[in-house]
C-alpha positions as CSV (number, residue, x, y, z in Angstrom):
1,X,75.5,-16.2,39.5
2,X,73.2,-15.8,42.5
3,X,71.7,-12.7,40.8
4,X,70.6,-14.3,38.1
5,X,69.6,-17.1,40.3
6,X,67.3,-14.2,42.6
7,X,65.8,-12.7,39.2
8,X,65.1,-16.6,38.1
9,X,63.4,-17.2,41.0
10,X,61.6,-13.7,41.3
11,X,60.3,-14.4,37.6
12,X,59.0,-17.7,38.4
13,X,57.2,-16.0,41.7
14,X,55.4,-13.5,39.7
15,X,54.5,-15.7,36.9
16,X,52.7,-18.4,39.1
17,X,51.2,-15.2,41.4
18,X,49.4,-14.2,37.9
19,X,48.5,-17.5,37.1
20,X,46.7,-17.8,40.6
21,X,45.5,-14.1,40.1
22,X,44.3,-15.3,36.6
23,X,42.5,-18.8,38.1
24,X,40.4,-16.5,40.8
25,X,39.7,-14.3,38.6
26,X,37.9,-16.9,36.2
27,X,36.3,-18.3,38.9
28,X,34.8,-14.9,39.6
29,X,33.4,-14.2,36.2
30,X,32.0,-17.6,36.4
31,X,30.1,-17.3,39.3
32,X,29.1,-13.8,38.4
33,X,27.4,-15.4,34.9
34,X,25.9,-18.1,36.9
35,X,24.7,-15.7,39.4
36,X,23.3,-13.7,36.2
37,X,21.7,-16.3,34.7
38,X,19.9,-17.5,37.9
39,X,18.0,-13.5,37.8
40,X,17.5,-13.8,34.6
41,X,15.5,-17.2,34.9
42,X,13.5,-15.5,37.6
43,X,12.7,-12.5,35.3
44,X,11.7,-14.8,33.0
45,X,9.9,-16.5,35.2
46,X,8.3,-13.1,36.3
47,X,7.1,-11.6,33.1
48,X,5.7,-14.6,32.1
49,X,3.1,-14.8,35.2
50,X,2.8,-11.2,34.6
51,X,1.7,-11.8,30.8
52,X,-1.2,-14.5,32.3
53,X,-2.5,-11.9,34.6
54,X,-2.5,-8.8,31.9
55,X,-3.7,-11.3,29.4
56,X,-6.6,-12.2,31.7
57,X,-7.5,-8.7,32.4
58,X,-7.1,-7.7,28.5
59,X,-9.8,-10.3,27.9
60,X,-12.1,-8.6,30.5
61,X,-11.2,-4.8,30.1
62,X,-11.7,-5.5,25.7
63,X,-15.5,-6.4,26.8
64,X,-15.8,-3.9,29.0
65,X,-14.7,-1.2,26.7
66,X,-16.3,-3.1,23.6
67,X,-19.6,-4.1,25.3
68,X,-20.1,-1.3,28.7
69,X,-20.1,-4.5,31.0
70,X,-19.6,-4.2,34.7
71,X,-16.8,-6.1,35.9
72,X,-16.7,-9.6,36.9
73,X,-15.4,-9.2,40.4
74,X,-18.1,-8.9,42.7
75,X,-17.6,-7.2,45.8
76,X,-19.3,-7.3,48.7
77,X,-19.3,-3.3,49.1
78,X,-20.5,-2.8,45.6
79,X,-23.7,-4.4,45.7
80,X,-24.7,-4.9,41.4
81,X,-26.8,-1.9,40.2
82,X,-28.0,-1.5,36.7
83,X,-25.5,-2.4,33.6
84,X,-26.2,-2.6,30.2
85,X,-26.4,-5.9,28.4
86,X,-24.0,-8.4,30.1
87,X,-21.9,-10.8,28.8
88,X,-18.2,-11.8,28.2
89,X,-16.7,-11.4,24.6
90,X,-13.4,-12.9,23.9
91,X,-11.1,-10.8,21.9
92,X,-10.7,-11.5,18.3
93,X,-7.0,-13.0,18.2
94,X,-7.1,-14.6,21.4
95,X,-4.0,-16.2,22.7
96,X,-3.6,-19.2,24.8
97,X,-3.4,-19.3,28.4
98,X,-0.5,-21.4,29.7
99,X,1.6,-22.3,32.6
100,X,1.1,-22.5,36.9
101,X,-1.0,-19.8,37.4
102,X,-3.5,-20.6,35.3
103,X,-3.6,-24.4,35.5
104,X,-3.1,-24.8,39.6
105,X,-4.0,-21.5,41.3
106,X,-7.8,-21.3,40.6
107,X,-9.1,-17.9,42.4
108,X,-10.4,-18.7,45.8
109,X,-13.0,-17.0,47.8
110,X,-14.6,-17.7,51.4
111,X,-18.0,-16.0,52.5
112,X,-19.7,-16.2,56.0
113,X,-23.1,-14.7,56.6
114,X,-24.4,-14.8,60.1
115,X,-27.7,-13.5,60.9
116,X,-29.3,-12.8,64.3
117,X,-33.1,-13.5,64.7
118,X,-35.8,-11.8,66.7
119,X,-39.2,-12.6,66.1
120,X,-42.6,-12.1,68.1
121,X,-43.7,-15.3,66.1
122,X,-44.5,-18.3,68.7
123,X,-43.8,-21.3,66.4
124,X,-40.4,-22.9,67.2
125,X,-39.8,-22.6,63.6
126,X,-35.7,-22.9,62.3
127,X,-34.2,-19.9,63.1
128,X,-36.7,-18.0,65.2
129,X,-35.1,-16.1,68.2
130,X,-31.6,-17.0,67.4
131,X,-28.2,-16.3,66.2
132,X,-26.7,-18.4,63.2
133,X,-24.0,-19.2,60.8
134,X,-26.3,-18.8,58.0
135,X,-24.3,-20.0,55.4
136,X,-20.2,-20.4,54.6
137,X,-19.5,-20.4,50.8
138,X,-16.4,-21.6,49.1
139,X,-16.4,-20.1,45.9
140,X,-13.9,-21.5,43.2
141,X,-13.4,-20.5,39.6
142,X,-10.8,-19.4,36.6
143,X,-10.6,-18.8,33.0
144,X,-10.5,-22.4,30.9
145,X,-8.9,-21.1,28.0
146,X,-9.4,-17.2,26.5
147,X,-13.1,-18.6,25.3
148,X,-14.3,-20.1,28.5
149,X,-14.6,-20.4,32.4
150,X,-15.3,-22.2,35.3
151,X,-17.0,-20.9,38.3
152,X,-18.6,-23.1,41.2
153,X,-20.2,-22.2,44.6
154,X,-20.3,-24.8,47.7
155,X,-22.1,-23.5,50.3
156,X,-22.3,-25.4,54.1
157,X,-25.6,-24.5,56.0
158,X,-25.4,-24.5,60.1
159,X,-29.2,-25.9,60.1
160,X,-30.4,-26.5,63.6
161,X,-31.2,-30.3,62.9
162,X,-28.7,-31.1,60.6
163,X,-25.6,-29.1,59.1
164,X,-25.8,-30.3,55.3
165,X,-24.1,-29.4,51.9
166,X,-24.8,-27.4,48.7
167,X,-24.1,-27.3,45.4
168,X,-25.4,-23.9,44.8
169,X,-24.2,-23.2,41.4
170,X,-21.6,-25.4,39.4
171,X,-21.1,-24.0,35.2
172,X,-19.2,-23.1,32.4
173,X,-19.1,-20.6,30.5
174,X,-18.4,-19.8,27.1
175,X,-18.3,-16.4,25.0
176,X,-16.8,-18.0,21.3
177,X,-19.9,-19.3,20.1
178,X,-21.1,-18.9,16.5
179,X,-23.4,-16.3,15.1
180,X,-22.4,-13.9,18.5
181,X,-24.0,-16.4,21.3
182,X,-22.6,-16.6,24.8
183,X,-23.8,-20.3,26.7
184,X,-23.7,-21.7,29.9
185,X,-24.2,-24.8,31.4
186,X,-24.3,-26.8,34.6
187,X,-25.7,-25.2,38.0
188,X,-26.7,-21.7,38.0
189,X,-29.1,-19.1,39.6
190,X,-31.4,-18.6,36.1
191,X,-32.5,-15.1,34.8
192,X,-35.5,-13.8,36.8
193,X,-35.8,-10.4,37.1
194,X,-32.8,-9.3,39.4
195,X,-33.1,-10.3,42.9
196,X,-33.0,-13.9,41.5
197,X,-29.4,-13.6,40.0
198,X,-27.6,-12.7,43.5
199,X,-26.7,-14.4,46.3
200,X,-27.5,-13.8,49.7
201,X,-24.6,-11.9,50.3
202,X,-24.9,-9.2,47.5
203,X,-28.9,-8.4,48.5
204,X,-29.6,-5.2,49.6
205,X,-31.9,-6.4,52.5
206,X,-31.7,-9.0,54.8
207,X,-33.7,-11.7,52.9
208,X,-35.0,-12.5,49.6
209,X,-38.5,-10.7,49.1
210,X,-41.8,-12.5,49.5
211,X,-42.9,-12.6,46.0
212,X,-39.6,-14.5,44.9
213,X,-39.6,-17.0,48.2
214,X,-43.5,-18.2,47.4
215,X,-42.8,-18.5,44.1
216,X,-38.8,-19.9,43.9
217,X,-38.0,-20.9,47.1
218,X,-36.6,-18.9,50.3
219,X,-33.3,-18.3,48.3
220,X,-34.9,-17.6,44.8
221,X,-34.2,-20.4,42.5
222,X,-31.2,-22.1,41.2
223,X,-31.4,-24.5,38.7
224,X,-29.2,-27.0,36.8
225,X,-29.4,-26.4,32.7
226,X,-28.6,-24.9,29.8
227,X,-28.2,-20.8,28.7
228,X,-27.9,-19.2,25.2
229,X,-27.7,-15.5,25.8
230,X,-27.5,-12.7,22.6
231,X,-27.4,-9.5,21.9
232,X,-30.1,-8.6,19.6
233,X,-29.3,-5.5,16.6
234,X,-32.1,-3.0,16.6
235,X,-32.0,0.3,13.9
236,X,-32.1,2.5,17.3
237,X,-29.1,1.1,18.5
238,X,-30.9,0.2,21.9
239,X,-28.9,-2.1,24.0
240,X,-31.4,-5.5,24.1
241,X,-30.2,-8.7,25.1
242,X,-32.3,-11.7,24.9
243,X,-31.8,-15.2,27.1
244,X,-33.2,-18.7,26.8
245,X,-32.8,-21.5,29.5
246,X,-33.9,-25.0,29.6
247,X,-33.9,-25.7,33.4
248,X,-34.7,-29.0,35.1
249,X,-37.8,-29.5,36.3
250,X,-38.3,-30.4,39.5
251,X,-37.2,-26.7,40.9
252,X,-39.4,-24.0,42.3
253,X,-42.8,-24.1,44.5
254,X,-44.5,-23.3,41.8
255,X,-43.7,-26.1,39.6
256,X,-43.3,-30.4,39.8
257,X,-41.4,-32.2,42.0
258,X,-40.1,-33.9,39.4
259,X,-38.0,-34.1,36.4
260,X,-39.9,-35.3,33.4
261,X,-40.1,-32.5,31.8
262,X,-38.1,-29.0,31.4
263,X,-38.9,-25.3,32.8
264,X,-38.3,-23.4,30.1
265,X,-37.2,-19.6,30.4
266,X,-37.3,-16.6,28.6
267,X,-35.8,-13.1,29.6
268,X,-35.5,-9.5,27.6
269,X,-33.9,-6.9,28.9
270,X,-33.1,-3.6,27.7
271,X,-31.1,-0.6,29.3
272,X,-30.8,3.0,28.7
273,X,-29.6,6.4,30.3
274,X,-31.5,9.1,30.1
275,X,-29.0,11.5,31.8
276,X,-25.4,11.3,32.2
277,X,-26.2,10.8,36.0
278,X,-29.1,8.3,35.4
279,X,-29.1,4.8,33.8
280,X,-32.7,2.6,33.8
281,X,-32.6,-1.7,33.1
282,X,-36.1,-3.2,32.6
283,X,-36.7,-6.5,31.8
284,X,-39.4,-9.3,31.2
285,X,-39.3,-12.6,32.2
286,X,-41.5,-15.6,31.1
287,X,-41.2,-19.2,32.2
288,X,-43.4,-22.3,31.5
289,X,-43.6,-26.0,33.5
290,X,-45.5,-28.9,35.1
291,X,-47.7,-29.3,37.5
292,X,-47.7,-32.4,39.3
293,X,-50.7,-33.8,41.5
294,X,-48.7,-35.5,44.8
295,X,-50.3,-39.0,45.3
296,X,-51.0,-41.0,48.5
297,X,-47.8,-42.8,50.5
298,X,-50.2,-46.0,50.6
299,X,-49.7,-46.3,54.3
300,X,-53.3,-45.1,54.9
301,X,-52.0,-41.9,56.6
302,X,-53.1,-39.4,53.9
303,X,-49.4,-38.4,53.8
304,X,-48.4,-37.3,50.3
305,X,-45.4,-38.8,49.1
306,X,-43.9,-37.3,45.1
307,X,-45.8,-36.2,42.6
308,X,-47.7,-38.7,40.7
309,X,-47.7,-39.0,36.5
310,X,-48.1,-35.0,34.9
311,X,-51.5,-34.1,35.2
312,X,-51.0,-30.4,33.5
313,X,-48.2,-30.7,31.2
314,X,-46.5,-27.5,31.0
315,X,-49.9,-25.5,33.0
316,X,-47.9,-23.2,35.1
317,X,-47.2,-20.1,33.5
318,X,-45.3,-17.3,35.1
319,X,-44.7,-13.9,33.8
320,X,-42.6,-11.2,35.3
321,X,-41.3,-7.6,34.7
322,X,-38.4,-5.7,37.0
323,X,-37.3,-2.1,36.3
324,X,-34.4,-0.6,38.3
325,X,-33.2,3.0,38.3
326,X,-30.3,4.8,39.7
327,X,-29.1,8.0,39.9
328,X,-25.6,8.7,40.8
329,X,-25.6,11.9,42.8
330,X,-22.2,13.6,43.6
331,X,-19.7,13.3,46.1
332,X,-20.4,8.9,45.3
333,X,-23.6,9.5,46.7
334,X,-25.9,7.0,45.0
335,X,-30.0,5.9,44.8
336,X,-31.8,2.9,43.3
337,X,-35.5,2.4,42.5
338,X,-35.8,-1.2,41.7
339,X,-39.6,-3.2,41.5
340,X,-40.1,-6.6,40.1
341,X,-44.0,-7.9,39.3
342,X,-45.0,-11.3,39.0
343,X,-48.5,-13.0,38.5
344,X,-49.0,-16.7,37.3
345,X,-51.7,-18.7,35.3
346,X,-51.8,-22.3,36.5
347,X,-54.7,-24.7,38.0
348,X,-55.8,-25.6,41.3
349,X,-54.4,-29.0,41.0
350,X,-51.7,-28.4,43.6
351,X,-51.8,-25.0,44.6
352,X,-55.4,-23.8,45.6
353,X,-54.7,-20.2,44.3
354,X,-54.8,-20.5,40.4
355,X,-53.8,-16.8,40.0
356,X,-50.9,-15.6,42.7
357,X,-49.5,-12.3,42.1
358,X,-47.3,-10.1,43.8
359,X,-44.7,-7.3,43.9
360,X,-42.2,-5.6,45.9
361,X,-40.6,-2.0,45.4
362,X,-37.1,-1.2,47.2
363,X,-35.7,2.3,47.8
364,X,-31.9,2.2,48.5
365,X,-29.9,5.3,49.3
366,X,-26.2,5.1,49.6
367,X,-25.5,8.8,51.5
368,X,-21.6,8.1,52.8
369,X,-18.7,5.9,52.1
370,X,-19.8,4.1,55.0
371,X,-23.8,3.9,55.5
372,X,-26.7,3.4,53.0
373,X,-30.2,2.8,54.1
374,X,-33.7,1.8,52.6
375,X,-36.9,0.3,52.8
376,X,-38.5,-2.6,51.2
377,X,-42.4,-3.0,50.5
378,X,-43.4,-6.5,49.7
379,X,-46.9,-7.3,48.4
380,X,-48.3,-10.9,47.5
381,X,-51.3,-12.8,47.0
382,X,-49.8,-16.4,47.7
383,X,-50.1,-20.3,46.2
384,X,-51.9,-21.5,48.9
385,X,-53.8,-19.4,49.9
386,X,-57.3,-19.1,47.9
387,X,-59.8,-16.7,47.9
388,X,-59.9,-13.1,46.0
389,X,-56.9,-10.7,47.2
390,X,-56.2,-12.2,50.6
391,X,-52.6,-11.2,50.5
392,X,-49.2,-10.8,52.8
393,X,-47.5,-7.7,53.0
394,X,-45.0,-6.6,55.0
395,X,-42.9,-3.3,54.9
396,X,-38.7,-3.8,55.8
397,X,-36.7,-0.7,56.2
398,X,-32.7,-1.3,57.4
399,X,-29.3,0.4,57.6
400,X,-26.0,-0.7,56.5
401,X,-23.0,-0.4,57.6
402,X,-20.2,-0.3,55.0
403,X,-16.9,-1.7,57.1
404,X,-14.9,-2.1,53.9
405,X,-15.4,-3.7,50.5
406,X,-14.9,-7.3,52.0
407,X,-17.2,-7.0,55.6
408,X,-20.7,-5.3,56.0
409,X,-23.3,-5.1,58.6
410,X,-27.4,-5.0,58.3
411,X,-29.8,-4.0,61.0
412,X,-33.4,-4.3,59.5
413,X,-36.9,-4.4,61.3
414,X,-39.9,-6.1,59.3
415,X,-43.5,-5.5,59.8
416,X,-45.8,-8.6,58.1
417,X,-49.3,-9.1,58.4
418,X,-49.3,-12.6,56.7
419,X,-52.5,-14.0,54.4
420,X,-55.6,-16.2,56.1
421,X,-58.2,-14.9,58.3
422,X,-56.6,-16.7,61.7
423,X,-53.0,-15.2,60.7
424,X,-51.5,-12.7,63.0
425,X,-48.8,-10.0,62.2
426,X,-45.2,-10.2,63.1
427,X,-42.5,-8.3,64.0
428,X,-39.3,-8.8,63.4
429,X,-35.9,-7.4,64.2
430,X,-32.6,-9.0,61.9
431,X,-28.9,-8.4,62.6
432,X,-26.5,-9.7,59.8
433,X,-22.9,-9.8,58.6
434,X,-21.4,-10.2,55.6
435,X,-17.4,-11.3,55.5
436,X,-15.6,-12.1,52.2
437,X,-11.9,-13.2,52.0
438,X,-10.1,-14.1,49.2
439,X,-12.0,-13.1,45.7
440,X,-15.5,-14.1,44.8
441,X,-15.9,-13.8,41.3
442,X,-18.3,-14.7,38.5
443,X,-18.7,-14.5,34.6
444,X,-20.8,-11.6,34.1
445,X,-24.7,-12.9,34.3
């Protein structure tokens, strides 16, 4: 009896131990799934960001291969030089763009140019003998959808007076237009020759050149408006794109102070390579405005407050042609030969010269990794300044200093000998950095 009892017992014992074996086992598999399911979510979660980015740069490398455009990123160690025709093309079965990255992580980039000033000038004019914060740009932008973008640049001066605010450029873009057309609209820098098109930190000298600060303003124009940019077919097969912009028209020195009426612009440009080595971009610009005469303040000061009513609808003209070669020499050794011309037909009504002109021709020779010099001639017979070819020139050689792709350095001496019979030439020694963090892109110009 008490055998049976012990194997009763001892079979009772090892049925609950594999019941309790059986429950932790269970609970084991359980958490394993659980566990599994988690990793997979995350994978999930993964190759979905994944697919945004590659979709992203599908969109740009299918123009690049389909169109030869330069990439959009712009770094500050690449400066632009020539590229064919540019514009984005969306692919033909575009897919949609969806989820965080796209609608809440818009790509970020902060620039800071300072600039050190030496001058032999004696006016205490802004920014004479002095070291600056030139400028601090917040750049912003992202894809809208696989047909369109959004880019916008905020730039924050440290002025001596007054630090103040800037809407530099502020547009969409859009590559899915009928009949082949890319548009923009909103803010932009329009399509003058090349200097124009960059920003301060992407020029290879220290400033803008003379010509373009007489005639645009210190840091070349930018403009709101509209853009309708195409590609035009030829029977030679020659790259030749075409652009139209109406700009508003209170922009410029050389047009109104007001907005009545539009600037309209025109620009052609055509690229080719004669060599495997050598690529050449010229171009020709032509742009049309008012003239304003400014009228008395009525405070019997003689100070000139806006321009009155439009005495010479549409009477400035200004026409301008830009040619830039490069030749790309081995071991990433590189040299650019880039000119733009300008020369305007207006009346006296404002400006006392009713035929400025000028030019300006830049060498640039990139001989390392690290260093790349030049020099810059600048030639101009100015607005307001009348009389037959009193002009300002001024000759600007410098050296760079490559650091890295997102920080540069610029030491560059300029020798002016200014218009007017009483005006006395200046020297002038410049110092400036360049630092970029995060990403500062823009839809191909």
């Amino acid at each position: 009896m008490k055998r049976i009892l012990s194997l009763l017992f001892l079979s009772l014992f090892l049925a609950g131990t594999d019941a309790f074996a059986n429950d932790l086992l269970l609970q084991s598999i359980q958490q394993n799934m659980a566990d599994l399911q988690k990793t997979v979510q995350a994978l999930q979660a993964a190759v979905q960001n994944q697919n945004e980015v590659l979709l992203q740069q599908a969109i740009e490398i299918k123009a690049l291969k389909e169109h030869g455009l330069p990439s959009s990123d712009r770094s500050i160690a690449s400066p632009q030089t020539a590229a064919g025709p540019t514009s984005a093309v969306v692919p033909a079965q575009a897919p949609s763009l969806f989820g965080f990255s796209q609608g809440f992580n818009p790509e970020i980039g902060v620039v800071g140019i300072v600039q050190a000033k030496l001058t032999e000038e004696s006016a205490d004019a802004e920014g004479n003998d002095t070291i600056t914060l030139q400028e601090l740009e917040l750049n912003f932008g992202h894809y809208v959808d696989p047909y369109s973008r959004f880019d916008a640049v905020i730039a924050f001066n440290d002025a001596l007076e007054a630090q103040n605010v800037e809407i530099e450029e502020g547009y969409y873009s859009h590559w899915g237009l009928p009949f082949g057309f890319r548009g923009q609209i909103g803010k932009f820098r329009p399509k003058i020759g090349k200097q124009n098109l960059l920003h301060g930190e992407f020029l290879d000298t220290v400033d803008y050149p003379i010509v373009i600060r007489d005639f645009f303003g210190e840091e070349g124009l930018a403009s709101s408006g509209a853009r309708l940019v195409h590609n035009i077919p030829n029977p030679l097969e020659i790259p030749l794109e075409i652009t139209g912009e109406v700009l508003r028209g209170n922009n410029g020195n050389s047009f109104s102070g007001v907005s009545r009426r539009p600037i309209f612009n025109t620009h052609l440009k055509s690229f080719f390579e004669p060599t495997k080595d050598t690529n050449l971009e010229l171009g020709w610009t032509t742009m049309f405005g008012d003239e304003n005469i400014p009228i008395d303040d009525g405070t019997g000061t003689g100070t000139l407050a806006r321009p009155g009513r439009g005495q010479d609808r549409y009477g400035v003209k200004v026409y301008g042609a830009d040619a830039t070669f490069n030749w790309f020499l081995p071991e990433g050794k590189t040299a650019k030969f880039q000119n733009e011309f300008y020369f305007q037909n207006r009346s006296t009504l404002v400006h006392p010269n009713d035929n400025p002109w000028g030019f300006y021709s830049l060498v640039d020779y990139r001989f390392s990794r690290k260093f790349s010099m030049g020099v810059r001639f600048d030639y101009l017979e100015p607005l307001d300044v009348a009389g037959e070819h009193i002009r300002t020139t001024a000759i600007s050689p410098y050296l760079t200093f490559w650091q890295s792709e997102f920080a540069n350095f610029r030491l560059q001496f300029t020798h002016t000998d200014p218009a007017g019979a009483d005006a006395k030439s200046d020297n002038a020694i410049f110092l400036k950095a360049n630092v970029l963090i995060g990403v500062d892109k823009h839809p191909v110009q």
